[in-house]
C-alpha positions in Angstrom: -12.0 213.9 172.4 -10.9 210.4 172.3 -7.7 209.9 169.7 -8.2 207.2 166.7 -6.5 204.4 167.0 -5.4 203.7 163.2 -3.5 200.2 162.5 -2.4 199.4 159.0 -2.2 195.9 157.6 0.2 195.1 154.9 -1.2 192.2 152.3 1.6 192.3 150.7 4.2 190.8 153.3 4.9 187.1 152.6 2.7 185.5 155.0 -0.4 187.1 153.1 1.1 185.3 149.7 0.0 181.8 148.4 2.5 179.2 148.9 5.0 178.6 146.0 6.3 175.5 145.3 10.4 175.6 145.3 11.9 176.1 141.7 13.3 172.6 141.2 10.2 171.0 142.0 8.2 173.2 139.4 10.4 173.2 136.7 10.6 168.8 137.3 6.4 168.9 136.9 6.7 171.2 134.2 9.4 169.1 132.5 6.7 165.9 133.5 3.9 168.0 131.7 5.9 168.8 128.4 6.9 165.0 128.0 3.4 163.5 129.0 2.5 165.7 125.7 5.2 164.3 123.5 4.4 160.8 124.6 1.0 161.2 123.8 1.7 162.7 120.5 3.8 160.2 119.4 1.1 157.6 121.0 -1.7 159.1 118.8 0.9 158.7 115.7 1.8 155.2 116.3 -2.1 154.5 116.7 -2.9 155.8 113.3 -0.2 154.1 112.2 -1.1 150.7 113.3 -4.8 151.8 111.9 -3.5 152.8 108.6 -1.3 149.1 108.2 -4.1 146.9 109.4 -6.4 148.6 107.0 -4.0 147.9 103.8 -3.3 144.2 105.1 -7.4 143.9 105.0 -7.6 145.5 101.7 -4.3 143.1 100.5 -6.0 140.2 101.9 -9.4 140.5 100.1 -8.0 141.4 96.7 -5.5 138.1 97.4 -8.7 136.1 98.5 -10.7 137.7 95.3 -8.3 136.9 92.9 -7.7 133.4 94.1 -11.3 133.3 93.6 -11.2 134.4 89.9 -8.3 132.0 89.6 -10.2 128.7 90.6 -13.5 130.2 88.6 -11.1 130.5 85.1 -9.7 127.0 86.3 -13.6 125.3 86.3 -14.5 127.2 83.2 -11.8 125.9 81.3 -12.4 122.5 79.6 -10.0 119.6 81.0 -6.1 119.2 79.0 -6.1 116.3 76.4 -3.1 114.8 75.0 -2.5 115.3 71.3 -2.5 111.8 69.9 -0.5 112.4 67.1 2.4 113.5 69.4 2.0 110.7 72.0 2.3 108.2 69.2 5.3 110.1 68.1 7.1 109.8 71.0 5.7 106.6 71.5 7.1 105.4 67.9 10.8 107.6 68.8 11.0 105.5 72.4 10.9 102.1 70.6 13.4 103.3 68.5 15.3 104.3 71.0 14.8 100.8 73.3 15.8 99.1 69.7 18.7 101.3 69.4 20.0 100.4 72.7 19.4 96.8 72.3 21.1 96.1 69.3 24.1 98.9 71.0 23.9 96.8 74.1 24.3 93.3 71.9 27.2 94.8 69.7 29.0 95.8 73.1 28.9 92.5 74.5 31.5 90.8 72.2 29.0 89.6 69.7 31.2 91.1 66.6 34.6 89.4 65.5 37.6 91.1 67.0 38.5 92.4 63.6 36.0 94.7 63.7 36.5 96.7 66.9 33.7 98.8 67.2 33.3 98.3 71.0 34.9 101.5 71.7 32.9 103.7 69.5 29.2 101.7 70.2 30.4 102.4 74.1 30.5 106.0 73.5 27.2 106.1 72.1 25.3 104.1 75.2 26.8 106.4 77.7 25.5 109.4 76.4 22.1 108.4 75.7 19.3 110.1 77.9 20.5 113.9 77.2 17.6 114.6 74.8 18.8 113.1 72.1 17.4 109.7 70.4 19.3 107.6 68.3 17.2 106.1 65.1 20.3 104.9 62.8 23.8 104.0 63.1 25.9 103.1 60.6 29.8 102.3 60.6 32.5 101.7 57.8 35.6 101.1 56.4 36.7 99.5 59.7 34.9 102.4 61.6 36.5 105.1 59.9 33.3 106.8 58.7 30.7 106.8 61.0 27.2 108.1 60.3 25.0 108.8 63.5 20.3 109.4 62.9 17.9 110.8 64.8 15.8 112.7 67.1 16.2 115.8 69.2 13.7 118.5 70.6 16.2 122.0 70.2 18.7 123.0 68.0 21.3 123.4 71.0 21.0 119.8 72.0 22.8 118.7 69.3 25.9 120.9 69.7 26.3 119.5 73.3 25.6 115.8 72.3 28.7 116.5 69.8 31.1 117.9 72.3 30.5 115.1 74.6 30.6 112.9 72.1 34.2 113.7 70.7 35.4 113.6 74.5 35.3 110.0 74.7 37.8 107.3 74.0 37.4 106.1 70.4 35.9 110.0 69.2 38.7 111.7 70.2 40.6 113.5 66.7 37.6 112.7 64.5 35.4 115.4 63.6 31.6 115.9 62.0 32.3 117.4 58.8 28.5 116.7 57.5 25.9 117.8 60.0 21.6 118.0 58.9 19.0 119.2 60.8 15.9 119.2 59.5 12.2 119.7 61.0 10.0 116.9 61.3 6.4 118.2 59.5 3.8 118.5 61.7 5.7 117.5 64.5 7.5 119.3 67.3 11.0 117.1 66.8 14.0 117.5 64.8 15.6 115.1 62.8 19.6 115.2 62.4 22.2 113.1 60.7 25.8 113.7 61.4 28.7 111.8 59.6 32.2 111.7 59.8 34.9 113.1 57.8 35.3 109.2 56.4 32.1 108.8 55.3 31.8 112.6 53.8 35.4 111.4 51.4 33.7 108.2 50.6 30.8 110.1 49.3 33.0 112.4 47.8 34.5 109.4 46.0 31.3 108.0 44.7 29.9 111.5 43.4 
């Protein structure tokens, strides 16, 4: 009787396992794997994103280009501006005035009045504040210039109130004081008419009442 010849194999030595990578090296891919997923998370995030602006600048951009459209069609339809003629020949009628004003300031500044009568100072006064929305119609001076009694036109109420603290900061103003100040509307017109006077010619007036 022939004896069995028995061998055993073991499968379970290491030379029957698979080959492992070393630790360092797995845990480096698996480190590669987990940020490949956050980039392209943050990747599909920035891509809506940038899908999401681009759409609102589209919408923004047609409602712009639809109300510029609206805008030019309510600029055709309306019917073309015409000046009021009434109002142009006002101010037409208030800037000769104010040319004849200046003249006849401009004549009176130049020496043509007698020495006795020194009015320079006060008429000088008057020509450099024109231009500040005020117009000068009438002008009247007395009693030597002590009462002095200034017309016209202005546009706003406050105009006036800065054209008199100017006024009593020049040379030849300075201690006198507007104790008689009217401001009326003009009918039908968009200008006011004022009239201030001076303490002198509110006395005189005083006087003759």
């Amino acid at each position: 009787m022939s004896p069995d010849v028995k061998q055993r194999i073991n499968f379970y030595t290491a030379e029957f396992h698979p080959p492992r990578l070393p630790a360092p090296v797995a845990r480096l891919l698996l480190g590669l794997a987990a940020v490949s997923i956050v980039l392209l998370m943050i990747g599909s995030v920035l891509s809506w994103q940038a899908q999401q602006q681009q759409q609102q600048r589209d919408h923004w951009q047609q409602q712009r280009e639809q109300a510029s459209t609206q805008l030019q069609q309510l600029r055709d339809s309306l019917p073309p501006l015409q000046q009021d003629a009434d109002l142009l020949a006002q101010q037409q009628r208030l800037q000769s005035q104010r040319r004849g004003a200046q003249a006849v300031l401009s004549y009176l500044t130049q020496g043509k009045l007698e020495q006795s009568q020194s009015f320079s100072r006060l008429l000088q006064g008057l020509t450099q504040l024109s231009g500040q929305g005020v117009w000068l119609a009438g002008v009247r001076i007395e009693r030597g210039g002590e009462a002095l009694t200034l017309k016209g036109y202005l546009q706003r109420p406050e105009q006036l109130s800065t054209y008199v603290e100017s006024l009593l900061q020049l040379p030849g103003y300075r201690g006198r004081a507007f104790r008689h100040i009217q401001l009326q509307e003009v009918e039908e017109q968009n200008w006011l008419q004022f009239e201030l006077a001076s303490d002198g010619v509110d006395d005189e007036q005083g006087d003759n009442g």
